[in-house]
Backbone bond lengths (Angstrom), bond angles and torsions (degrees), N, CA, C in turn:
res aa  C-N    CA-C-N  psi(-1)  N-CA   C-N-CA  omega(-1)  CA-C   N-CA-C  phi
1 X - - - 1.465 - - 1.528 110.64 -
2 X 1.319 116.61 -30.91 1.595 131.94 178.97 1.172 106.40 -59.63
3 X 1.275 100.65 -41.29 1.820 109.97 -160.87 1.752 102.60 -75.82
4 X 1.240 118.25 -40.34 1.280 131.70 165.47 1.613 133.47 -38.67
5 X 1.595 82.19 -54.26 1.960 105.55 -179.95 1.736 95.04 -74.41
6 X 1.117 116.24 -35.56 1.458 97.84 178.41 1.360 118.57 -85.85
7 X 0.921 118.72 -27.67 1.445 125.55 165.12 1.636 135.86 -46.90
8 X 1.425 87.06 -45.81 1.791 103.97 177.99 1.687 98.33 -87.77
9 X 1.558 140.41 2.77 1.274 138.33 169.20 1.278 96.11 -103.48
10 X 1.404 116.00 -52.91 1.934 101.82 172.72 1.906 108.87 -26.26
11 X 0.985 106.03 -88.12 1.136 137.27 164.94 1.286 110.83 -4.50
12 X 1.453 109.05 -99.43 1.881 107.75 158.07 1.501 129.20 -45.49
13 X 1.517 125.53 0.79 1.601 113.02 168.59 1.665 88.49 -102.13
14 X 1.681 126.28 -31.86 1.560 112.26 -177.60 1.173 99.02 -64.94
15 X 1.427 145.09 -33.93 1.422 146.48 162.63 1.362 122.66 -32.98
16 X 1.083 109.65 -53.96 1.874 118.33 -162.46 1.730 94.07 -91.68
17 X 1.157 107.12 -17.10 2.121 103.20 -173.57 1.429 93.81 -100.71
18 X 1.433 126.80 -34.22 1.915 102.62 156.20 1.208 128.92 -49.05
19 X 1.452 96.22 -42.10 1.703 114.27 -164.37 1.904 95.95 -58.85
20 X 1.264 116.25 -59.51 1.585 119.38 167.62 1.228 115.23 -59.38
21 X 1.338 115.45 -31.61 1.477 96.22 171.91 1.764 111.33 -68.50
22 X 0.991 141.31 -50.91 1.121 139.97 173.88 1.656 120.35 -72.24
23 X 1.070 109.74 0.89 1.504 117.27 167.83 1.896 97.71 -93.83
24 X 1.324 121.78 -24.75 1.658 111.25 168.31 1.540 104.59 -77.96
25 X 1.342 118.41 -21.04 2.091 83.17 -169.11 1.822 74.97 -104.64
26 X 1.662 146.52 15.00 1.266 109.14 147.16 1.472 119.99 -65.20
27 X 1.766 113.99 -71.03 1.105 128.45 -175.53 1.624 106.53 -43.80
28 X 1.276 149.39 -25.16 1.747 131.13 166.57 1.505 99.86 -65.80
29 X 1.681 127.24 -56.61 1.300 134.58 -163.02 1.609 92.14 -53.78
30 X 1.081 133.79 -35.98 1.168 114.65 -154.01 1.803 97.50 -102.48
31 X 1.121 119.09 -18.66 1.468 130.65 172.19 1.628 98.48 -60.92
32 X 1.154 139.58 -37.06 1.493 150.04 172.88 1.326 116.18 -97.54
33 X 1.315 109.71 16.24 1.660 113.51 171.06 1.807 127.98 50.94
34 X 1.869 95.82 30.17 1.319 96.04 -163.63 2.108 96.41 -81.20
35 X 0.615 90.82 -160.06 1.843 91.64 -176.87 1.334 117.90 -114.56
36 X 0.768 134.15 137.54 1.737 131.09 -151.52 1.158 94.36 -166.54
37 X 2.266 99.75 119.11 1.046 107.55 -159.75 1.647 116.14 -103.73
38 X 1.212 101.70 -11.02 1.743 104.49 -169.35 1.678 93.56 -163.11
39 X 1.342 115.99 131.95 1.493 123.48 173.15 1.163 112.54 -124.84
40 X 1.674 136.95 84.91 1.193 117.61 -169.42 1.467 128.16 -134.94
41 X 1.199 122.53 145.49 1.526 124.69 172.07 1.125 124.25 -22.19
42 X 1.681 153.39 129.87 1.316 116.62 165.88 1.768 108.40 98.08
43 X 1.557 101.47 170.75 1.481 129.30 160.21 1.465 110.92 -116.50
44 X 1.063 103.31 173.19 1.582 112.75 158.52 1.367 107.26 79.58
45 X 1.304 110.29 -169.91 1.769 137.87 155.85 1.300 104.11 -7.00
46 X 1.272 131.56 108.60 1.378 114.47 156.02 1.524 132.50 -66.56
47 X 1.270 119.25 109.47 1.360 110.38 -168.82 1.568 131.69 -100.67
48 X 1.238 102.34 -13.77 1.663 118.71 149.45 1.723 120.39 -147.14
49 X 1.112 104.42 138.90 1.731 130.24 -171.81 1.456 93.78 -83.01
50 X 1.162 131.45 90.59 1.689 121.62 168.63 1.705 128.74 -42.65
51 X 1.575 101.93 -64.90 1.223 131.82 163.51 1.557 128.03 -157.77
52 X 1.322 149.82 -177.17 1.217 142.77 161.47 1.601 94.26 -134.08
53 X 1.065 107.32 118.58 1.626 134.15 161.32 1.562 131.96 -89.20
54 X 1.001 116.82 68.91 1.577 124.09 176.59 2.133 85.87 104.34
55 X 1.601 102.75 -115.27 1.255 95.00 -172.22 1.747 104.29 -100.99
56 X 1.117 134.91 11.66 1.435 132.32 -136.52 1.953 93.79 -134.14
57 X 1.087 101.20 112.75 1.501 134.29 -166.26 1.657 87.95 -77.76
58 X 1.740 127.19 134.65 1.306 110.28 152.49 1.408 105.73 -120.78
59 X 1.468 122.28 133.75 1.578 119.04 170.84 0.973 127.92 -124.23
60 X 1.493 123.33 -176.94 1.456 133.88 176.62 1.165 98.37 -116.04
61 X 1.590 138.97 116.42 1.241 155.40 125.78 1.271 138.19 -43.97
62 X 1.749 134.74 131.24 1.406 128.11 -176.62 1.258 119.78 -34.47
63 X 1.288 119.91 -67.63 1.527 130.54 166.31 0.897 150.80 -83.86
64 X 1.621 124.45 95.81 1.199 124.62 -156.10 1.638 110.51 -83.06
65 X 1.074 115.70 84.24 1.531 128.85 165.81 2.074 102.33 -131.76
66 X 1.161 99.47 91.38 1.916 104.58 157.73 1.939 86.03 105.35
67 X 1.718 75.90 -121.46 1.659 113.28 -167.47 1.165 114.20 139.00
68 X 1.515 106.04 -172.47 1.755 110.91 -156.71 1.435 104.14 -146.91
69 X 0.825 120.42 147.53 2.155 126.49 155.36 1.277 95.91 -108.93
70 X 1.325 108.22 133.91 1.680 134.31 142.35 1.391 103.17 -79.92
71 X 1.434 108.76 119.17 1.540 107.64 165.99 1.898 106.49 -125.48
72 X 1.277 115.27 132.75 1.535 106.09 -156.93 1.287 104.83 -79.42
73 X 1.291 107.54 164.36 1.679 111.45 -168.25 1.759 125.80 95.89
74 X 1.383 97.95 -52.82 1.582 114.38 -174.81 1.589 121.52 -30.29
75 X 1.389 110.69 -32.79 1.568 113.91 168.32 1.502 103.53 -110.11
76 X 1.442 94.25 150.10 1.613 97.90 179.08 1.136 144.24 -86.98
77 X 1.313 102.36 4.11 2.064 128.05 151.22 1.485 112.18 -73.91
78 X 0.747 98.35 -43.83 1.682 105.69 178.42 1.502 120.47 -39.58
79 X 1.423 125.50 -25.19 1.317 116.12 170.54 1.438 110.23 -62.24
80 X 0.801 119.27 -62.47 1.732 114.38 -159.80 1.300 105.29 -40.40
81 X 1.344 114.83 -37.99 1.776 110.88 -163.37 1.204 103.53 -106.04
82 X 1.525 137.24 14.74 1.095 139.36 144.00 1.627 97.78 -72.23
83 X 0.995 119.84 -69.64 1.536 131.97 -166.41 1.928 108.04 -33.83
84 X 1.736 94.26 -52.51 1.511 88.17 169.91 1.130 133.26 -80.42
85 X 1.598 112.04 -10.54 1.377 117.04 166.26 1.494 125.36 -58.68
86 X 1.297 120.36 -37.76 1.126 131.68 172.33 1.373 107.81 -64.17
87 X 1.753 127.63 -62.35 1.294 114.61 169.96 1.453 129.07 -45.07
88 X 1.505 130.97 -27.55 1.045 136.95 175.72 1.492 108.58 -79.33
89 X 1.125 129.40 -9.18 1.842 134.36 -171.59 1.550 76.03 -101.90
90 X 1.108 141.35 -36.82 1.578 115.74 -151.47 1.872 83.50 -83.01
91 X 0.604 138.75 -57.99 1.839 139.70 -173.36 1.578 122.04 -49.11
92 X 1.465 116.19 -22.09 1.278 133.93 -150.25 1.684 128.73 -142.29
93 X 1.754 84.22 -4.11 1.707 81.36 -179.16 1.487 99.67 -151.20
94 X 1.848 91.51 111.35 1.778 112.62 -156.57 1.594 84.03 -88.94
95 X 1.062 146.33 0.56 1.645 143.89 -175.13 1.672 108.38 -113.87
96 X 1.310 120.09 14.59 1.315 121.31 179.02 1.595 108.38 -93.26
97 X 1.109 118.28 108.03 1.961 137.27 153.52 1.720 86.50 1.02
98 X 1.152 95.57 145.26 1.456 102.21 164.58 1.636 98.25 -78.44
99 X 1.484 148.60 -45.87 1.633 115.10 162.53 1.187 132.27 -17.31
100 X 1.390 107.52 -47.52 1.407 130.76 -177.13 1.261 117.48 -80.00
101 X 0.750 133.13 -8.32 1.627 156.26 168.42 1.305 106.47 -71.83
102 X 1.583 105.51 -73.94 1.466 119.09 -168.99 1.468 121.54 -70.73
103 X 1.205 94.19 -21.52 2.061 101.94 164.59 1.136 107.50 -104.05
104 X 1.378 128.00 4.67 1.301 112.03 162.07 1.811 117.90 -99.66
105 X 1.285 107.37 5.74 1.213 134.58 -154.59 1.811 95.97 -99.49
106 X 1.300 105.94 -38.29 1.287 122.91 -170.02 2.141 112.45 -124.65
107 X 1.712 79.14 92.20 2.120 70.65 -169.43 1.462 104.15 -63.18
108 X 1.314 116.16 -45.87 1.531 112.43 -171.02 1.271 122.99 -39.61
109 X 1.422 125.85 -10.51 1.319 119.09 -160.88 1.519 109.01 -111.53
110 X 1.377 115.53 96.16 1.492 129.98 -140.14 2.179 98.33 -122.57
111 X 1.340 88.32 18.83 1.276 103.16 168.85 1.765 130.14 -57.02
112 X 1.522 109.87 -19.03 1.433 121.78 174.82 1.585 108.15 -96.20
113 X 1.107 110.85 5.56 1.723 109.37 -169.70 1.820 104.04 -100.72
114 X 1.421 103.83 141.99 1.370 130.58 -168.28 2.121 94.36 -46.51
115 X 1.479 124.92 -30.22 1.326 117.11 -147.33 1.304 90.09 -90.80
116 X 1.805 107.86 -23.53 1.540 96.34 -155.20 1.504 108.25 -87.62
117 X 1.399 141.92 -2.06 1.031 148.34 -142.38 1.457 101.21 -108.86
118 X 1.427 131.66 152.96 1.608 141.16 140.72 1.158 109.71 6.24
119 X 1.316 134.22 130.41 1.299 136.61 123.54 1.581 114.58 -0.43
120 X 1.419 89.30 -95.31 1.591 115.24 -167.60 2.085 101.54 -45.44
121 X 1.498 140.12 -42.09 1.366 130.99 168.83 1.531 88.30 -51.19
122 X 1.489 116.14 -81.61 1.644 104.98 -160.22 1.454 124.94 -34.22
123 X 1.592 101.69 -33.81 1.177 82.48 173.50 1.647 136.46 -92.82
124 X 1.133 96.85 2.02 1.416 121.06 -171.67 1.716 99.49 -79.20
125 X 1.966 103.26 -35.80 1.809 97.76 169.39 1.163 122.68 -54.60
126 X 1.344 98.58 -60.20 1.586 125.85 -177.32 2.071 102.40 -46.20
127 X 1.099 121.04 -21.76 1.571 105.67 -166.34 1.379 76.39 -113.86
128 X 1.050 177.82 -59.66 0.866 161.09 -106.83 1.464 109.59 -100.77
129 X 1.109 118.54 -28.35 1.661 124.20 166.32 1.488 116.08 -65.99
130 X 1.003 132.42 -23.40 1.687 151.91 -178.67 2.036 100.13 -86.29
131 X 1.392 90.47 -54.60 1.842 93.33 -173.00 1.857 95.38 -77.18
132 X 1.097 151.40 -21.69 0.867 111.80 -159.21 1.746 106.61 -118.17
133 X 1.579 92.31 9.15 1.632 117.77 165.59 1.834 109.81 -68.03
134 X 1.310 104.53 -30.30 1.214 132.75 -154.37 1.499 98.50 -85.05
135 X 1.148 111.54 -66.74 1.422 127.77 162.28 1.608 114.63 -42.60
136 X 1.024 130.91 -52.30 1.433 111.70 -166.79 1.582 107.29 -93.70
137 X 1.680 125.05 1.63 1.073 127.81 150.99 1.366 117.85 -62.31
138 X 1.437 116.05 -40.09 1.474 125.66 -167.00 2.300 90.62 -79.18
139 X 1.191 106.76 -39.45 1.272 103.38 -179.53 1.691 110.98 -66.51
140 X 1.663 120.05 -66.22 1.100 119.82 160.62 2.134 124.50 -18.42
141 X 1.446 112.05 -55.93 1.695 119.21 -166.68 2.005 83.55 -70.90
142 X 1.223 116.16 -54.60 1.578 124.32 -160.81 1.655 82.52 -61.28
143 X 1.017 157.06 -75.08 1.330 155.19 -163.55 1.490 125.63 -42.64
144 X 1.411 102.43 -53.80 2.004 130.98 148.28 1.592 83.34 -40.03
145 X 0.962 123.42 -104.34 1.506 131.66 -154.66 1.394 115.18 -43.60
146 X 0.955 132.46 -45.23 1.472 123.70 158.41 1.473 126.55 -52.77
147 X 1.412 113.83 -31.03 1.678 122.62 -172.31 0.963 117.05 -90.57
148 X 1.793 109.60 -51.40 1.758 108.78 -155.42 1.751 85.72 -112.07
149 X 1.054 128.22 -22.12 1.650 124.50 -142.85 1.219 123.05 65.12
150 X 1.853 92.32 -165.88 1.325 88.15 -164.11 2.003 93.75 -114.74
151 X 1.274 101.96 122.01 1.925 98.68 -177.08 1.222 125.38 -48.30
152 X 1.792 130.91 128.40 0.845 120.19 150.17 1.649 101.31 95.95
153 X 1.541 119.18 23.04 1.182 116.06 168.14 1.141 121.84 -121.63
154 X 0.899 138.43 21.00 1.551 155.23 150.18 1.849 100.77 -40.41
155 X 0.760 125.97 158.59 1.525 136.37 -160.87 1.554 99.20 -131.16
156 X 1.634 105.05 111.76 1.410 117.02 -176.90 1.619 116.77 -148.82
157 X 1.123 113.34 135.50 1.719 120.47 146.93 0.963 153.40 8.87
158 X 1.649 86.60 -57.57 1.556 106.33 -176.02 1.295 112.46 -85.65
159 X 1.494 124.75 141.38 1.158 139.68 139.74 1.600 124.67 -18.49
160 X 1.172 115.47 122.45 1.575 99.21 -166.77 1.527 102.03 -113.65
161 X 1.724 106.32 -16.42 1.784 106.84 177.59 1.213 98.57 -152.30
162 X 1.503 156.08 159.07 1.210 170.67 38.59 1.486 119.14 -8.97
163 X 1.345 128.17 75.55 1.331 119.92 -178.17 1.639 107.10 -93.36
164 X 1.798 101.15 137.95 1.268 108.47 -156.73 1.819 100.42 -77.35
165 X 1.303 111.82 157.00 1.608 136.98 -153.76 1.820 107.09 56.21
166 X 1.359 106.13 34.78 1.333 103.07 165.64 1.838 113.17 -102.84
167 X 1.137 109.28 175.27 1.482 115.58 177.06 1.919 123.16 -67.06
168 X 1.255 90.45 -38.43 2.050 92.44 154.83 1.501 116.25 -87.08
169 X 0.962 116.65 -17.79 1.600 105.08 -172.67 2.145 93.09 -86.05
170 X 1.142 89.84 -44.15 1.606 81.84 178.91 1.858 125.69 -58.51
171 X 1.094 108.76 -3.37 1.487 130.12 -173.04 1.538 107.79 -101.37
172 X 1.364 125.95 -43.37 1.373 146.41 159.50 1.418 113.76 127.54
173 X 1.676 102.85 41.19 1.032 103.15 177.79 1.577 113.56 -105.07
174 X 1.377 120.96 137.93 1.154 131.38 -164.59 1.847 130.40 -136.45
175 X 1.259 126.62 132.86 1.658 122.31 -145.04 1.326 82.45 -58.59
176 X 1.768 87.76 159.80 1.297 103.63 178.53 1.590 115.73 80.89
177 X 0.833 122.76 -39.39 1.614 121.99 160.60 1.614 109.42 -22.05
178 X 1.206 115.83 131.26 1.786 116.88 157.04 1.590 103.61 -97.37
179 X 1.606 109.85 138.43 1.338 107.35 177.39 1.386 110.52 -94.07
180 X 1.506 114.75 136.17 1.469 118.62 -152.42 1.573 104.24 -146.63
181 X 1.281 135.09 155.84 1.180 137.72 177.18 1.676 124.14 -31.53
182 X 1.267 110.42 -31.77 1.150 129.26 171.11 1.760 134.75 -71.95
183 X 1.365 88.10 -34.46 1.742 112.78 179.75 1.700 94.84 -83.42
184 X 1.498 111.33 -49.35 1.719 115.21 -159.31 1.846 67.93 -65.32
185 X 1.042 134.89 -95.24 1.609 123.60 -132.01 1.636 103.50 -50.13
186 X 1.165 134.42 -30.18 1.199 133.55 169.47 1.303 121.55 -41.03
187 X 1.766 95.48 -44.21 1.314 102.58 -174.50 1.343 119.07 -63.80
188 X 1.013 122.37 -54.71 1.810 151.66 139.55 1.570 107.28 -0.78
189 X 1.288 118.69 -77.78 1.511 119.69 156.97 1.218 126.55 -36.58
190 X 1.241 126.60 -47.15 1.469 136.33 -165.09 1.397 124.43 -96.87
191 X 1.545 126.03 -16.81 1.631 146.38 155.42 1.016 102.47 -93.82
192 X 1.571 82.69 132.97 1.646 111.75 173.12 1.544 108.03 -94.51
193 X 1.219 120.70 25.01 1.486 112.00 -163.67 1.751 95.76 -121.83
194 X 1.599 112.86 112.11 1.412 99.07 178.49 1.008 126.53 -73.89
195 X 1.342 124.77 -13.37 1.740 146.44 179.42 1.485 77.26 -68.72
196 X 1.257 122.00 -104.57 1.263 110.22 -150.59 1.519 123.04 -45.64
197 X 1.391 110.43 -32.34 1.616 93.23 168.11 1.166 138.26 -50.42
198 X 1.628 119.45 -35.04 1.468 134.34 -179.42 1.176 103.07 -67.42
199 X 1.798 127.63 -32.50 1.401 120.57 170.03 1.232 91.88 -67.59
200 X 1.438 158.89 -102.83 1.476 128.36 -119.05 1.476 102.80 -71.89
201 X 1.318 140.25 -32.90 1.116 129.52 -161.11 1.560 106.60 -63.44
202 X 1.744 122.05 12.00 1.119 107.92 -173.48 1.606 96.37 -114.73
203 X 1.352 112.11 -6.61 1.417 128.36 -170.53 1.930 99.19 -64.55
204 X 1.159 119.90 113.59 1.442 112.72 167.23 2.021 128.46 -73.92
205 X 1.359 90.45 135.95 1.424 76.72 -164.51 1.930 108.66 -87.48
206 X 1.557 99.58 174.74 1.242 81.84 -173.41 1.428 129.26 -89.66
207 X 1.372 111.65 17.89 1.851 118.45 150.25 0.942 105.18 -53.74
208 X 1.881 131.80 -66.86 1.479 134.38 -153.11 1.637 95.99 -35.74
C-alpha cells in the first residue's frame, strides 16, 4: 500500500512540474505574440474543452501525467495547414474578433508562427521551459521548508548509530545512548587519543 501512496505522488509532482514546464514556453510564446494552438492538461483523448481564449484551446486530457503546448509553426510541415486553417476560419467563424478576421482573411501572413520569428524569441521559448521547471523546484523545496521542515535536525545527544565492529560500539557504546557525564568520563578512560580527549572534555554535560 506504501509502495502505492508513493507512487501515485511520484507521479502527481512529475505531473504538476510538466504542467510548469510547459506553462514556461506558453507564457514567453505568448509574450511574443506567437500563436498557440492548444494548451492542455494530460495526454490523449481530449475529454473536456475548458475554454478557447483568443486562438489558444485549454483542455482536459485522458491522462493525467504532464501536458503539452501546441505552439504553431514549430514543425516544418505545419505551415501549409496553418495557412488553410486560417482561410477556412475566414468562411466559417461569424464569432471571430475582427483581428481574427483580418488574419484569417489573409493565409499568407504567417507572421504569428513559432518558424517565422528571431532566433533569439525561439530561443528564449525553448529555455524557458527548462528555467521555469527550475523555478518551481526552487519554489516547491522553499515551501517544504517553511511548512514541514527539515527532519531530524534538532540538535541532540543521542547517539543515532553504533555500528557493531566500529570504534563506539567496541567501547560499549550503543544507538540510542544519550551522552552524559558518565559516558564523556568513560570516554576519557577508554581513548588513547589525547587530541581527541581534550575535544570531549570540552563537551558540556547535561548536569552543567
Amino acid at each position: 500500500m506504501e509502495f502505492i501512496t508513493v507512487t501515485l505522488v511520484l507521479l502527481a509532482m512529475i505531473g504538476v512540474m510538466v504542467i510548469a514546464h510547459e506553462w514556461g514556453h506558453f507564457i514567453v510564446a505568448r509574450i511574443f505574440k506567437m500563436r498557440v494552438d492548444d494548451f492542455s492538461i494530460g495526454f490523449g483523448p481530449r475529454l473536456i474543452r475548458i475554454a478557447k481564449v483568443g486562438d489558444t484551446e485549454y483542455n482536459i486530457r485522458a491522462f493525467p501525467l504532464g501536458g503539452f503546448v501546441k505552439i504553431a509553426g514549430m514543425s516544418a510541415d505545419e505551415e501549409p495547414l496553418v495557412k488553410a486553417r486560417k482561410s477556412l476560419e475566414a468562411h466559417t467563424s461569424p464569432s471571430a474578433t475582427p483581428e481574427q478576421a483580418a488574419e484569417a482573411a489573409n493565409p499568407e501572413d504567417t507572421s504569428d508562427l513559432f518558424s517565422s520569428r528571431p532566433i533569439w524569441q525561439r530561443s528564449l521559448v525553448i529555455l524557458a521551459g527548462p528555467v521555469m521547471s527550475f523555478v518551481f523546484g526552487v519554489m516547491v523545496f522553499c515551501l517544504a521548508g517553511c511548512t514541514v521542515g527539515i527532519p531530524g535536525s534538532a540538535v541532540t545527544t543521542r547517539i543515532a548509530s553504533a555500528s557493531p565492529g566500529g570504534a563506539a560500539y567496541s567501547i560499549g557504546l550503543r544507538s540510542g545512548d544519550i551522552i552524559d557525564a558518565s559516558i564523556i568520563n568513560r570516554l576519557k578512560r577508554e581513548m588513547n587519543w589525547p587530541a581527541s580527549s581534550s575535544v570531549i572534555s570540552t563537551i558540556p554535560s547535561p548536569s552543567q
